[in-house]
C-alpha positions in Angstrom: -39.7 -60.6 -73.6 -35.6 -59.4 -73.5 -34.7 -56.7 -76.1 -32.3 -57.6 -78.4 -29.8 -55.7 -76.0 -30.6 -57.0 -73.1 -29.9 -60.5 -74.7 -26.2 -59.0 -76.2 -25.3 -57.8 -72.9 -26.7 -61.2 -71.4 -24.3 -63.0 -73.6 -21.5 -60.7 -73.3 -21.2 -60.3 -69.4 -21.1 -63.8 -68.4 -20.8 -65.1 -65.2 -16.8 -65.3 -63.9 -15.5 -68.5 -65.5 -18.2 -68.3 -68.0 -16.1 -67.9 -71.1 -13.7 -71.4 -70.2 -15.0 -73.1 -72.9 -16.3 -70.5 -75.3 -13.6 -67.8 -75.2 -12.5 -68.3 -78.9 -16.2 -67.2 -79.4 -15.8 -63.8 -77.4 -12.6 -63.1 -79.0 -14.2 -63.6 -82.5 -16.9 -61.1 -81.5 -14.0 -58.5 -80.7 -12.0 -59.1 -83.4 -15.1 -58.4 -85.7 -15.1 -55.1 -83.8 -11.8 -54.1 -84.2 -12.3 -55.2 -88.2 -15.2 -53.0 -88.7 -13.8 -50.0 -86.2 -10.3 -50.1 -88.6 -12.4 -49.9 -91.9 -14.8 -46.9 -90.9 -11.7 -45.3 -90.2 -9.6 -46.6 -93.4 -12.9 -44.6 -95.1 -12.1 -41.7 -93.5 -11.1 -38.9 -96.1 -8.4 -36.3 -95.5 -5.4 -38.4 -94.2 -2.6 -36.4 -93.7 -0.5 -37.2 -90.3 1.8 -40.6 -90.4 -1.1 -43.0 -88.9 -3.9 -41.5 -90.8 -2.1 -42.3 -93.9 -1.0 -45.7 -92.6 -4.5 -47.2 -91.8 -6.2 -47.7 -95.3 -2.7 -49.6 -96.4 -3.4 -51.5 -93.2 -7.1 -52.1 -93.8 -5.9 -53.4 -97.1 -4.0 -55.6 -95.7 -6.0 -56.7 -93.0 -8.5 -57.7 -95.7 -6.1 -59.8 -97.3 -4.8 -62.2 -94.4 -6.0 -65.5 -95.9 -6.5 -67.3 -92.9 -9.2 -66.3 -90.8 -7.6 -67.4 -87.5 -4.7 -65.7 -88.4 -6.8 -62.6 -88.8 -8.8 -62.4 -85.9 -5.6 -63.3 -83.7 -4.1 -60.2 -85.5 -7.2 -58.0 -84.9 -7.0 -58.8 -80.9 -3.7 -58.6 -80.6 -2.7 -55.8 -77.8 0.0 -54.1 -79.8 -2.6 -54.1 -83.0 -4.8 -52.4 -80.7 -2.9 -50.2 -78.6 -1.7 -48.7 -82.0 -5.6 -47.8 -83.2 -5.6 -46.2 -79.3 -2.2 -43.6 -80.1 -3.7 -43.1 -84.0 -6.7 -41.4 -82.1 -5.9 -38.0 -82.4 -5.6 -38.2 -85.8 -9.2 -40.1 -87.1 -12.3 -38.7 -86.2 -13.4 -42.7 -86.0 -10.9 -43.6 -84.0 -11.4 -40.9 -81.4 -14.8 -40.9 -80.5 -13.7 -44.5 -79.7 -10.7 -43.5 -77.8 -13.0 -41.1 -75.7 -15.5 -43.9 -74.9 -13.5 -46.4 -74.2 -10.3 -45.1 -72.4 -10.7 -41.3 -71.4 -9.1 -40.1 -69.2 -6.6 -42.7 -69.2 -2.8 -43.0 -69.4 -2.5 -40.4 -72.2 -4.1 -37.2 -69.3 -0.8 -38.1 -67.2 1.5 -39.1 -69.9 0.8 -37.3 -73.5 2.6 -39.1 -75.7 0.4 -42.1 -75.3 -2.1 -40.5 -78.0 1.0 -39.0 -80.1 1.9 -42.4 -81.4 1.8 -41.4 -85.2 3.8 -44.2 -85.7 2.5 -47.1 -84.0 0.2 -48.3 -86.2 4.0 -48.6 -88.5 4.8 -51.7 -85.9 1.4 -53.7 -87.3 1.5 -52.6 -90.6 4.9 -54.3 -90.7 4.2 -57.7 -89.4 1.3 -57.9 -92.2 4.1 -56.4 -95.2 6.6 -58.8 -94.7 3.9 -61.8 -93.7 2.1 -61.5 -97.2 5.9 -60.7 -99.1 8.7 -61.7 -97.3 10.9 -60.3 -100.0 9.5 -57.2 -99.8 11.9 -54.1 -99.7 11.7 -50.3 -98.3 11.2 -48.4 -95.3 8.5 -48.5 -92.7 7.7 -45.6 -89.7 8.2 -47.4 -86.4 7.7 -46.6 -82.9 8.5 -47.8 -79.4 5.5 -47.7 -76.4 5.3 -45.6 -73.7 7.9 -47.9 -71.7 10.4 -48.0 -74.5 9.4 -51.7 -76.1 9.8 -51.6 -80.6 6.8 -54.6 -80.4 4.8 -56.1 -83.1 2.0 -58.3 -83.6 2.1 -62.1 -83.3 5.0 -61.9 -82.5 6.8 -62.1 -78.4 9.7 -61.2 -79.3 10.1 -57.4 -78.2 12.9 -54.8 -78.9 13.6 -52.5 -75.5 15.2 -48.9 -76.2 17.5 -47.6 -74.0 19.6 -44.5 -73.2 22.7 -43.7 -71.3 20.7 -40.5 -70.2 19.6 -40.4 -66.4 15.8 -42.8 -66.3 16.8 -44.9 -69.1 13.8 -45.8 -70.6 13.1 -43.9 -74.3 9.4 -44.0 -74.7 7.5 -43.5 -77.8 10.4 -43.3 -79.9 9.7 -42.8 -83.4 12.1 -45.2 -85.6 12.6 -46.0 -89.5 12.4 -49.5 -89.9 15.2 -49.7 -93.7 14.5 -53.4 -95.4 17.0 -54.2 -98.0 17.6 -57.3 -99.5 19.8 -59.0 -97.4 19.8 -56.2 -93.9 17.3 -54.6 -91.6 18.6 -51.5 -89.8 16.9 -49.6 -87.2 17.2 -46.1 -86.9 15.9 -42.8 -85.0 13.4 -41.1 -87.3 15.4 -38.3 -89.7 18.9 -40.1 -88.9 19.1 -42.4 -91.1 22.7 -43.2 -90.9 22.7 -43.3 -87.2 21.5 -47.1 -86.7 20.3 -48.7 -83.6 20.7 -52.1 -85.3 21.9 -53.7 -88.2 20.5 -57.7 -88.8 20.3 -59.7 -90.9 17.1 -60.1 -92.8 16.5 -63.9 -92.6 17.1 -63.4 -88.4 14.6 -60.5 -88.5 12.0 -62.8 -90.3 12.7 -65.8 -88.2 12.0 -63.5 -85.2 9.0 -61.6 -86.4 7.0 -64.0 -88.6 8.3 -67.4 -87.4 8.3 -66.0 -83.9 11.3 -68.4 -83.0 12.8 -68.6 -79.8 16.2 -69.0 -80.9 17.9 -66.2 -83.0 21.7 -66.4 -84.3 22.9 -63.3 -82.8 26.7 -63.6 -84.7 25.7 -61.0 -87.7 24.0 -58.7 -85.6 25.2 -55.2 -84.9 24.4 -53.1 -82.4 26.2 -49.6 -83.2 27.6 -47.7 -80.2 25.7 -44.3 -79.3 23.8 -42.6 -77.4 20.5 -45.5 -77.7 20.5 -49.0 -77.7 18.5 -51.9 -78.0 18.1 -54.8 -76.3 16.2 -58.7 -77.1 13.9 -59.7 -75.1 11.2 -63.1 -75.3 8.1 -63.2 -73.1 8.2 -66.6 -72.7 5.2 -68.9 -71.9 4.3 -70.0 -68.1 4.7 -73.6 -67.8 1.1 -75.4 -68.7 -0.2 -72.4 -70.1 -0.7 -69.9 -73.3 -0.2 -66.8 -71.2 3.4 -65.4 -71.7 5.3 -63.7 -68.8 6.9 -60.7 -70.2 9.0 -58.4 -66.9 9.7 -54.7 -67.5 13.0 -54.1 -66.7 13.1 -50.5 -65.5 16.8 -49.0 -64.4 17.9 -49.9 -60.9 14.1 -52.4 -60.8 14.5 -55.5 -61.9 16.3 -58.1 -59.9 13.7 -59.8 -59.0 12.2 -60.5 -62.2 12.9 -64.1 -61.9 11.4 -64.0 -58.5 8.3 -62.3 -59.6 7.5 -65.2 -62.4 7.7 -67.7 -59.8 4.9 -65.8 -57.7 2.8 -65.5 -60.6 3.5 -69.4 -61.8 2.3 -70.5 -58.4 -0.9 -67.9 -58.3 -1.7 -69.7 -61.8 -1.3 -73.4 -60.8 -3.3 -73.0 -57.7 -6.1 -71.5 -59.9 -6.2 -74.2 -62.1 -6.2 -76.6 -58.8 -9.0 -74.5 -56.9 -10.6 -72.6 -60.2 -10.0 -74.6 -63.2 -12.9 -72.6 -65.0 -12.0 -69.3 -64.4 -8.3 -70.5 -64.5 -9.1 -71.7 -68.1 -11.1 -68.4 -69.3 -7.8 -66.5 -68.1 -5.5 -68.1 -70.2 -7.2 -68.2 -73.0 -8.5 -64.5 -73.1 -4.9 -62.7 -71.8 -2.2 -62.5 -73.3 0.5 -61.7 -71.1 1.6 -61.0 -67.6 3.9 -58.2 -67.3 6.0 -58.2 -63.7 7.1 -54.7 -62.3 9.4 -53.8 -59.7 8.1 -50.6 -58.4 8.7 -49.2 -54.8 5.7 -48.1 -53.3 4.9 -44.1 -53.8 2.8 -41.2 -51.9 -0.2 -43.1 -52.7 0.9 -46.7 -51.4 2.1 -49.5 -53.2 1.3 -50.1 -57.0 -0.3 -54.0 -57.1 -1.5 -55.1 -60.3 -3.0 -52.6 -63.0 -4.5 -53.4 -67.0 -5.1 -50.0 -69.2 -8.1 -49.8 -71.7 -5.6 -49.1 -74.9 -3.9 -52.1 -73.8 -6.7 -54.6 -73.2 -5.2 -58.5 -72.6 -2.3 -57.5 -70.6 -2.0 -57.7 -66.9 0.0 -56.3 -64.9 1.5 -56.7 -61.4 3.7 -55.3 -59.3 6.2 -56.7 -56.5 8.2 -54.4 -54.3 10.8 -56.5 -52.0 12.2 -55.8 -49.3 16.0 -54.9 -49.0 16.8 -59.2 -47.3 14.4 -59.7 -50.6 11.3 -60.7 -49.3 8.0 -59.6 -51.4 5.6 -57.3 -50.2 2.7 -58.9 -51.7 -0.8 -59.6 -50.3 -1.5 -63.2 -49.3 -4.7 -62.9 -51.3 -2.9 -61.7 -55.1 -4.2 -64.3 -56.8 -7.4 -62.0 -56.9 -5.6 -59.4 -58.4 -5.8 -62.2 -61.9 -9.6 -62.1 -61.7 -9.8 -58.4 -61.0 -7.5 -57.9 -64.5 -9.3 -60.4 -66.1 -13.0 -58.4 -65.7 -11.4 -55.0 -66.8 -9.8 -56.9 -70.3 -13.4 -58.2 -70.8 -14.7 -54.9 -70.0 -12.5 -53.1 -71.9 -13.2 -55.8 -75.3 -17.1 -55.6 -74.3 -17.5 -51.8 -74.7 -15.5 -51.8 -78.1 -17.9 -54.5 -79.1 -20.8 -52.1 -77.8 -19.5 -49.0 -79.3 -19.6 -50.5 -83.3 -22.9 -51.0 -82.3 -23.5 -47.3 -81.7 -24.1 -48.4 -77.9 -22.4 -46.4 -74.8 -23.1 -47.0 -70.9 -23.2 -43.4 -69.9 -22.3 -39.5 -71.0 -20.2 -38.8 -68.4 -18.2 -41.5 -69.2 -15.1 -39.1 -69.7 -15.7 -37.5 -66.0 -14.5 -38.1 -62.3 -16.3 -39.3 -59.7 -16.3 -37.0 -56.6 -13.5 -38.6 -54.4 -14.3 -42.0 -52.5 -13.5 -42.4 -49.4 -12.3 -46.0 -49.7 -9.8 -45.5 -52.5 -8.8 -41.6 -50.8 -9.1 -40.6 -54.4 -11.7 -40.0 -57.6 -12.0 -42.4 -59.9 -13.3 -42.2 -63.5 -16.3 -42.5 -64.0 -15.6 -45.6 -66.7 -13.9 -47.1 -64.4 -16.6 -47.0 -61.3 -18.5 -49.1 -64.0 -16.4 -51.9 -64.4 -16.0 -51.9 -60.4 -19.1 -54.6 -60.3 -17.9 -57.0 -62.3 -13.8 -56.9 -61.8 -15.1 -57.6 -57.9 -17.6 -60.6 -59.6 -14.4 -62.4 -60.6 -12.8 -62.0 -57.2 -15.0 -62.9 -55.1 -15.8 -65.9 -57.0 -12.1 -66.8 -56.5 -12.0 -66.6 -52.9 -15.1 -68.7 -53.0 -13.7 -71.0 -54.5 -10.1 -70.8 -52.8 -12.0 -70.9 -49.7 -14.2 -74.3 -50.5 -10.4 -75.7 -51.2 -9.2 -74.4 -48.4 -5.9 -73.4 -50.1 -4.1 -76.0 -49.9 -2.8 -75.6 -53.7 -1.1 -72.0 -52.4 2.8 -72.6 -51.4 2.1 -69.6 -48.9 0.4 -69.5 -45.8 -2.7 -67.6 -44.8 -2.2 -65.1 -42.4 -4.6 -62.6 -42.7 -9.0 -63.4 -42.2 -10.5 -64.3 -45.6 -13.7 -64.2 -44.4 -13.0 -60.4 -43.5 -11.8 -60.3 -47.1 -14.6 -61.4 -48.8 -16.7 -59.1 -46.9 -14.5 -56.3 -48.0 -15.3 -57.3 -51.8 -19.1 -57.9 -51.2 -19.5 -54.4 -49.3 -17.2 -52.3 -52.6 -19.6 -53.9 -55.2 -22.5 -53.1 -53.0 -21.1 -49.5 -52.5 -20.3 -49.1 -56.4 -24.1 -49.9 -56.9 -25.3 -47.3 -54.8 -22.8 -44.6 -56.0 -24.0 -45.5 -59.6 -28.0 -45.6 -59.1 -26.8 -42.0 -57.5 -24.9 -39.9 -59.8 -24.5 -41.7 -62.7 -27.0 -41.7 -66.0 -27.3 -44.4 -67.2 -28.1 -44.9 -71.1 -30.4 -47.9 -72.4 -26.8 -50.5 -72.5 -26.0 -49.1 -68.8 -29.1 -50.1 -67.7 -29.4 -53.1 -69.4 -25.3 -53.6 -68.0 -26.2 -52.6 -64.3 -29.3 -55.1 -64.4 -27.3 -57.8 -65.4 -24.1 -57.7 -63.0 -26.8 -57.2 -60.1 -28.2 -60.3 -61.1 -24.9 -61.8 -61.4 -24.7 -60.4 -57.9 -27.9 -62.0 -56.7 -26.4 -65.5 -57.8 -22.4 -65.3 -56.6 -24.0 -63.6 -52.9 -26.0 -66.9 -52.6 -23.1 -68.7 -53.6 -21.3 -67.0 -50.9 -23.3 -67.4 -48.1 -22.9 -71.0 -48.6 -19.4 -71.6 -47.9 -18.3 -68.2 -45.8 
């Protein structure tokens, strides 16, 4: 007879495609996680930096949304979460959760990501002004690590900019000043010095009516040493998914470019996928394009982060007669995302549960000679199934013969496919190795092997 965990993790890692008609279901489950991970640390006693402070008032008001929808969208919404991530360092709660989930992540190479004491100002905004529009007063606000004011439910983003040389301001902390009829933006202790003046009915129509079409006539952007700048991810044609391009200094002229890539990837999964194709679209949230040149360790392709779960994304270098540099095979790279933002949503919903795949979940691996580098332990984890979901899309690309791609083949799929079998098989081995497992890691390993079992005999049909 299964153990109750075995039966959770049963549910939970499904087979790739699995959650096409039920992933409103999984997304309930997380949002109940991320409910119950906010109040044990709105309990907390002892609050005394700016996010500790602000998480009861946002527990509060969490509790309050009157639609239930409204609040479980809110409670898996990436810039909701991404602000419990940077509140970590100051709630006990929320750090043990942090450490689980996403050490070492972003924050070992960039520090600021977990000195976000305002972050958690951005949510506790949207949720002000959605239950009292009239309401007046200041708010702590603060930009992401790539210099983007966002806010929940909302894709419209503001992107903060200096004249300085690398542009981009990240984590800025800002003042958000609501009168009656103005909003002004301004750098935390400079009140006077403001980033933008708008009016308050645009500001509402753009964060609580999320409308595509501001009236930009009454706003102000003060000259100075920062600016801001609009910007709308704006929805792929036939899908929920929103593509959202980072536009980095002297990086982004082929933003338009990159969409198109990622609109035809998309189309032919629906044509060659439809269930996985289906599960992706309703389980991310965006797609964010970069224009990064390659670096000392090769070229950037695409890339999710735990604190940041249901965002994807990719990378396309060109070439100087602007040609991309892109694998043939990149519509895997959606699948590969698509396992690590289950992944990451899994082991939150596994952690409220006082359940954790490993110790060493915070360590290294020793270096592995097929990425030339360690990994972290986490992530060697999550290597199984974010190699499920793509090999079950070149299985399935393959039985179509790709005839929905707009791009020719030119390199041996079969050799890829191998490639993908032979690094899950490898992961496994590494694991049963060096890696102790806890009761959910076994229960987690037993279950993607046998997930294995069935997409290797899937496999050996068509290849």
């Amino acid at each position: 007879m299964r153990s109750t965990l075995d039966k959770l993790v049963c549910e939970l890692f499904r087979t790739p495609g699995g959650y096409s008609k039920d992933a409103n279901a999984f997304l309930r489950h997380a949002a109940r996680a991320h409910r119950a991970l906010l109040a044990r640390a709105a309990r907390e006693g002892g609050h005394r930096k700016v996010s500790g402070s602000l998480l009861p008032r946002l527990h509060a008001l969490v509790e309050r949304i009157p639609c239930q929808e409204l609040r479980n969208r809110f409670l898996v919404d990436p810039t909701f979460i991404e602000g419990l991530h940077a509140a970590a360092g100051d709630s006990e709660v929320l750090g043990r959760w942090h450490r689980q989930i996403a050490d070492p992540s972003v924050a070992r190479i960039w520090p600021a990501a977990l000195h976000g004491h305002s972050q958690l100002g951005n949510s506790l905004l949207a949720l002000v002004l959605r239950g009292d529009p009239e309401w007046q007063g200041e708010v702590p606000l603060q930009s992401d690590l790539f210099g983007r004011l966002r806010f929940p439910l909302c894709h419209w983003s503001l992107a903060l900019s200096s004249n300085a040389p690398g542009g981009v301001v990240s984590s800025e902390e800002l003042t958000g000043s609501f009168s009656r009829h103005e909003v002004r933006l301004s750098p935390r202790g400079r009140r006077h010095d403001e980033l933008l003046v708008m009016p308050r009915r645009e500001w509402l129509r753009m964060l609580i009516d999320d409308d595509e079409r501001l009236d930009c006539r009454r706003i102000r952007w003060p000259r100075g040493e920062r600016s801001l700048r609009f910007q709308r991810a704006a929805a792929f044609p036939g899908w929920c998914v929103r593509y959202d391009p980072v536009f980095a200094p002297g990086a982004d002229r082929h933003a338009e470019m990159t969409g198109g890539l990622v609109t035809a990837a998309l189309n032919a999964m629906a044509h060659h996928s439809p269930n996985l194709a289906a599960e992706f679209d309703a389980i991310e949230s965006s797609v964010r394009g970069w224009e990064l040149a390659p670096g000392a360790d090769g070229t950037l392709q695409s890339f999710s982060d735990p604190t940041l779960p249901r965002v994807m994304g990719i990378n396309v270098p060109y070439t100087a007669d602007d040609q991309p540099q892109i694998s043939p095979f990149f519509f895997t790279w959606f699948g590969h995302e698509l396992g690590h933002t289950l992944s990451y949503l899994i082991e939150t919903i596994l952690f409220v549960q006082g359940q954790s795949l490993t110790s060493r979940r915070c360590e290294f691996t020793e270096t592995i000679a097929r990425y030339g580098r360690a990994v972290p332990v986490r992530t060697l984890l999550q290597i199984p199934y974010t190699h499920l979901y793509e090999w079950v899309l070149m299985i399935e690309f393959l039985e179509g013969g790709f005839s929905a791609l707009p791009w020719t083949i030119c390199e041996d799929p079969v050799e890829h496919v191998e490639e993908i079998r032979a690094e899950i098989q490898e992961t496994f081995d590494r694991i049963a190795r060096s890696v102790p497992l806890s009761d959910a890691g076994r229960s987690v390993i037993a279950r993607l092997r046998r997930l294995y079992s069935d997409v290797l005999a899937r496999s050996k049909q068509v290849v």
